[in-house]
C-alpha positions in Angstrom: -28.7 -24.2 -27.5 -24.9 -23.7 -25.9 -24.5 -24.8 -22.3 -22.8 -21.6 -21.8 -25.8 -19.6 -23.4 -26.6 -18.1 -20.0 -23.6 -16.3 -20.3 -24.9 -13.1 -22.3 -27.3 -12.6 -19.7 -27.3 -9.0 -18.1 -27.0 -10.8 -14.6 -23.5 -12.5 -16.3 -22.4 -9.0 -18.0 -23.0 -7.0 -14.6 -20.6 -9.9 -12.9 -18.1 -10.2 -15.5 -18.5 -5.7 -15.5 -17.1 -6.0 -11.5 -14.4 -8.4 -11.8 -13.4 -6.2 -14.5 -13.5 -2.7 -12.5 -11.9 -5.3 -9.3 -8.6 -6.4 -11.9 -8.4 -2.6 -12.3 -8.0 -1.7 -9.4 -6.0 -4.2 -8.2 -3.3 -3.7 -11.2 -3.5 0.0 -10.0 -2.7 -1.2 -6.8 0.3 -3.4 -8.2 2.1 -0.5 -10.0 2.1 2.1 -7.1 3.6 -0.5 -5.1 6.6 -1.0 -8.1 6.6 2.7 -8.4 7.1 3.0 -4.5 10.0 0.2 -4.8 11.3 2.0 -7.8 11.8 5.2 -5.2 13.0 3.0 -2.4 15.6 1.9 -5.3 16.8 4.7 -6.3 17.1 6.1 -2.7 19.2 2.8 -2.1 21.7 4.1 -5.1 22.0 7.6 -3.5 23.2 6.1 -0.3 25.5 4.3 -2.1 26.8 6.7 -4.5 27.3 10.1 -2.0 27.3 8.5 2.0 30.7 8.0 1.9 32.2 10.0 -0.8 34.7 12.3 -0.6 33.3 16.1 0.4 33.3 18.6 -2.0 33.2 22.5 -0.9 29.4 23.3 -0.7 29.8 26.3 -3.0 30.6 23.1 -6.0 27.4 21.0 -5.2 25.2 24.1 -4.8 26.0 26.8 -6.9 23.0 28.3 -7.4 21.9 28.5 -2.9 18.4 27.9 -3.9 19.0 25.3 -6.1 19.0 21.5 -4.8 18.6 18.3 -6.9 17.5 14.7 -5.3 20.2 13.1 -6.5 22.6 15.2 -4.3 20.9 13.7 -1.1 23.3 12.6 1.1 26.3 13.8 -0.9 29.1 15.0 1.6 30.0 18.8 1.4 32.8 20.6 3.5 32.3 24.2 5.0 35.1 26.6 6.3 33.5 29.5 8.7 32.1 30.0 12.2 29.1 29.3 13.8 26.0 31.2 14.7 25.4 30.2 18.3 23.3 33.4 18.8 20.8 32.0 16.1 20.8 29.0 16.9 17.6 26.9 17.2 16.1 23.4 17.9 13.1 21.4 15.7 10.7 19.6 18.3 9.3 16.2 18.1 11.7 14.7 16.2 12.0 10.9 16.5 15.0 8.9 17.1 15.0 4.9 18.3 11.7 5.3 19.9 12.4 8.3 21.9 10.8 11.9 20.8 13.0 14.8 21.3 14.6 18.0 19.0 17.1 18.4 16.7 19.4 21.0 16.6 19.8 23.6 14.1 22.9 25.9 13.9 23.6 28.7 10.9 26.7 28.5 9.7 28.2 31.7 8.1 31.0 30.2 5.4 34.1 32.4 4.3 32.0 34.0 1.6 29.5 35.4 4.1 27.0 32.6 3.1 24.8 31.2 5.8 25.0 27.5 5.5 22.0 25.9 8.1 23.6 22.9 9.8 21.8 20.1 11.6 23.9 19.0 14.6 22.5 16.1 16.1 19.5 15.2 18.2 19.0 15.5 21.8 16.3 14.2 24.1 13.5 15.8 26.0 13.7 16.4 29.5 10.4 15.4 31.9 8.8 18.9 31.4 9.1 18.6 27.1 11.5 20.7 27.0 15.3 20.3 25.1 17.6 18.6 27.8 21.4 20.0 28.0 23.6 19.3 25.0 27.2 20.8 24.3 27.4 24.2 22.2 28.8 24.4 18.4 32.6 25.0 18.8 33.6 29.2 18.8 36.1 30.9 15.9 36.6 29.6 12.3 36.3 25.5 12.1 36.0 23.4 9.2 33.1 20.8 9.2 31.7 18.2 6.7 27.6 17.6 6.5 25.8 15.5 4.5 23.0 17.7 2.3 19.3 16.9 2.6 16.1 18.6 1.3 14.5 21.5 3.0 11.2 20.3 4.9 8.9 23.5 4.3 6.3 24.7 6.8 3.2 22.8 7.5 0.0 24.2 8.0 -1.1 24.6 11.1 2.0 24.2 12.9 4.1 27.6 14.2 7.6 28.4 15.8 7.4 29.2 19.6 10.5 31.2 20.2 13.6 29.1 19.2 11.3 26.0 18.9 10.6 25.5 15.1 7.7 23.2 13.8 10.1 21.9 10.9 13.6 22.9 9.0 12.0 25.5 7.3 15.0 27.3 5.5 13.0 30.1 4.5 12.1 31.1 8.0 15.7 30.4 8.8 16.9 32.7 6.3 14.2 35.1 7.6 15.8 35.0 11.3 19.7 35.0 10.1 19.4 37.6 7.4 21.6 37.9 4.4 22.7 35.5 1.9 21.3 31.8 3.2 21.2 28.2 1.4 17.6 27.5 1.1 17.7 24.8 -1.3 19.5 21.9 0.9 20.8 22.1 4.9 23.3 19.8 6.0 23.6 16.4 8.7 27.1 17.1 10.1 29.1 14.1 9.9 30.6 13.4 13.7 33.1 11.5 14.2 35.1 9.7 16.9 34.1 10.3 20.6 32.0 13.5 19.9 29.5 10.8 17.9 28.6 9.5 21.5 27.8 12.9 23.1 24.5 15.2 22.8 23.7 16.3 19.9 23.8 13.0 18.7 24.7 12.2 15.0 22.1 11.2 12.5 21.9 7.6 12.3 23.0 6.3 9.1 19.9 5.6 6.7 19.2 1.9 6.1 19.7 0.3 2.7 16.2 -1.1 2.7 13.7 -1.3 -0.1 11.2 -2.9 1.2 8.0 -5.4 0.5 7.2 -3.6 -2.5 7.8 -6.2 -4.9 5.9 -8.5 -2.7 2.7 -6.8 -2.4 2.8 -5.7 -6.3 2.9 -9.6 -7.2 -0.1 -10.1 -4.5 -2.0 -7.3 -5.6 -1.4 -8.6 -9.3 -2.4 -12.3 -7.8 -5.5 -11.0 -6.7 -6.6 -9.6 -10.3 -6.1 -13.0 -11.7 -8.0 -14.5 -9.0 -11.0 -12.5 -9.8 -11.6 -13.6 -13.2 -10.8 -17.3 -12.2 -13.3 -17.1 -9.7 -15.6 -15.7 -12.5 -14.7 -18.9 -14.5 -15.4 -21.3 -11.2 -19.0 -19.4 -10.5 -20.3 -20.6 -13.9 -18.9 -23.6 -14.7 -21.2 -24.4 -11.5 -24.2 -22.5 -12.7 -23.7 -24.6 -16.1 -23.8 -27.5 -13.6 -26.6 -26.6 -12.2 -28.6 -25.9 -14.8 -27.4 -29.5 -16.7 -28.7 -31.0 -13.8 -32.0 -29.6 -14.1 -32.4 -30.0 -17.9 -31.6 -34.0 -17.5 -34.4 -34.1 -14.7 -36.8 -32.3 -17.0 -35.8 -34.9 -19.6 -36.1 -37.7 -17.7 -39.9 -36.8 -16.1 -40.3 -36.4 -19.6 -39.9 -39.7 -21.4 -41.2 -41.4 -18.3 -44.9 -39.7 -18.9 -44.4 -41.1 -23.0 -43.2 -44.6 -22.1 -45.9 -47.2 -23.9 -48.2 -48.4 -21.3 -48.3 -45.0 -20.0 -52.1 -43.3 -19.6 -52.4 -40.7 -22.1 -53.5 -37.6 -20.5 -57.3 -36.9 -21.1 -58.0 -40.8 -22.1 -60.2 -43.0 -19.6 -57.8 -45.9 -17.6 -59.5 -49.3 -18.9 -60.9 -51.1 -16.0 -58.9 -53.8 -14.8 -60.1 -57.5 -16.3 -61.7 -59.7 -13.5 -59.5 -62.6 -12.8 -61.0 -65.7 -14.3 -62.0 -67.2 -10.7 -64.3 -64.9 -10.3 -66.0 -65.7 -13.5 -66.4 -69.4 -12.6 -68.3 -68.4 -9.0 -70.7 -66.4 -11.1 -71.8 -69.4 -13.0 -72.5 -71.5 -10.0 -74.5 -69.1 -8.5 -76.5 -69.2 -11.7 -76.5 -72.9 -11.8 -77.9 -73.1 -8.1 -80.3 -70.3 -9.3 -81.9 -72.7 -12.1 -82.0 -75.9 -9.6 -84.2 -74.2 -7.2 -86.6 -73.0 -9.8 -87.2 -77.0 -10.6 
């Protein structure tokens, strides 16, 4: 019989049935993490392609105001109109360097009578929670260039209070403003010179950062592999073991059929008297006979 015939046992199938399910999940593992790096790559290429590129009028890159497409994130758009300081509002607990505070949401009616919602900066908090002081949007018709980005939504759970919004939600925006709104994409307005230094602050500049992605897919991948090795190592030891045991087994074996051995259910002979003894048995009998005379 094979050494490795305890291999087909159902203790061995139900072992080499886990490792199994364990490589699966761990190759699971593995691709979300290239799929995440994927994401963080292409995000990478979209900073690269649109951060700094020239502006485009807004009414170019979003022709339909509903419409936005991920590939346009961060891709520089110029408006010509006026603010809405009247409608303006601010988004709390928004993070920036450590620090929790709002950002500031202005609408932004273009030539065409489109509202265009324009995120001016973020200030910080002052010690009762509330929005500290920060300088109002300019007044009459300016020209300004934003960077687009993605709509947020409204989350569940979380309401307005006032002018204090949960989220950018551009469809209660639009609610508020009225009229023709953008509610596909808002704008980061791009600041520059000394106005970058003063509240709102200017969006910091996202970083060019894929991440450990790669790294934890190769680890997670590893760590399949090592399972079935770890299989391997478990019985090559049981085989060991149990080669150990069947040369013991042998051995007690031929021991117990080695000639000269007692045979099991045969009488021991009785060990022969040494010859010594014999020859004090006759001299008894000798001095036996003499005292007969």
């Amino acid at each position: 019989m094979s050494e490795w015939s305890f291999l087909r046992s159902p203790r061995w199938a139900g072992y080499l049935a886990l490792v199994i399910v364990f490589a699966i999940a761990c190759c699971a593992l593995g691709t979300w993490q290239l799929n995440r790096r994927a994401e963080a790559l292409a995000e990478v290429a979209r900073i690269d392609a649109n951060y700094d590129a020239e502006a485009i009028p807004v009414a170019e890159a979003l022709p339909d105001p509903d419409g936005f497409d991920a590939d346009q994130r961060w891709q520089v758009v110029a408006l010509a109109g006026e603010y809405l300081a009247d409608e303006e509002v601010v988004v709390r607990n928004r993070p920036l360097q450590g620090s929790s505070g709002f950002e500031v949401i202005t609408p932004f009616r273009l030539d065409d009578g489109t509202v265009f919602m324009v995120n001016r900066g973020w200030i910080a908090q002052d010690s009762d929670g509330r929005p500290s002081e920060y300088a109002a949007p300019p007044a009459g018709r300016v020209a300004v260039e934003a960077r687009l980005k993605a709509g947020e939504g409204r989350i569940a759970g979380r309401t307005s209070t006032g002018n204090e919004l949960a989220t950018i939600d551009l469809d209660e925006l639009s609610d508020r403003v009225g009229g023709p709104t953008y509610s596909g994409a808002y704008g980061l307005l791009v600041v520059r010179g000394d106005d970058a230094d003063e509240p709102p602050l200017a969006a910091m500049r996202p970083a060019r950062d894929e991440g450990p992605h790669l790294s934890y897919a190769l680890q997670w991948f590893v760590f399949a592999l090592l399972g079935f090795v770890g299989l391997a190592w478990a019985a090559n030891q049981e085989r060991k073991g149990l080669a150990e045991a069947s040369a013991g087994s042998h051995a007690t074996t031929d021991a117990a059929t080695a000639p000269g051995a007692p045979v099991s259910g045969t009488p021991a002979r009785a060990p022969r008297r040494p010859k010594r003894e014999r020859k004090d048995a006759d001299a008894d009998l000798e001095d036996e006979v003499l005292d007969r005379r």
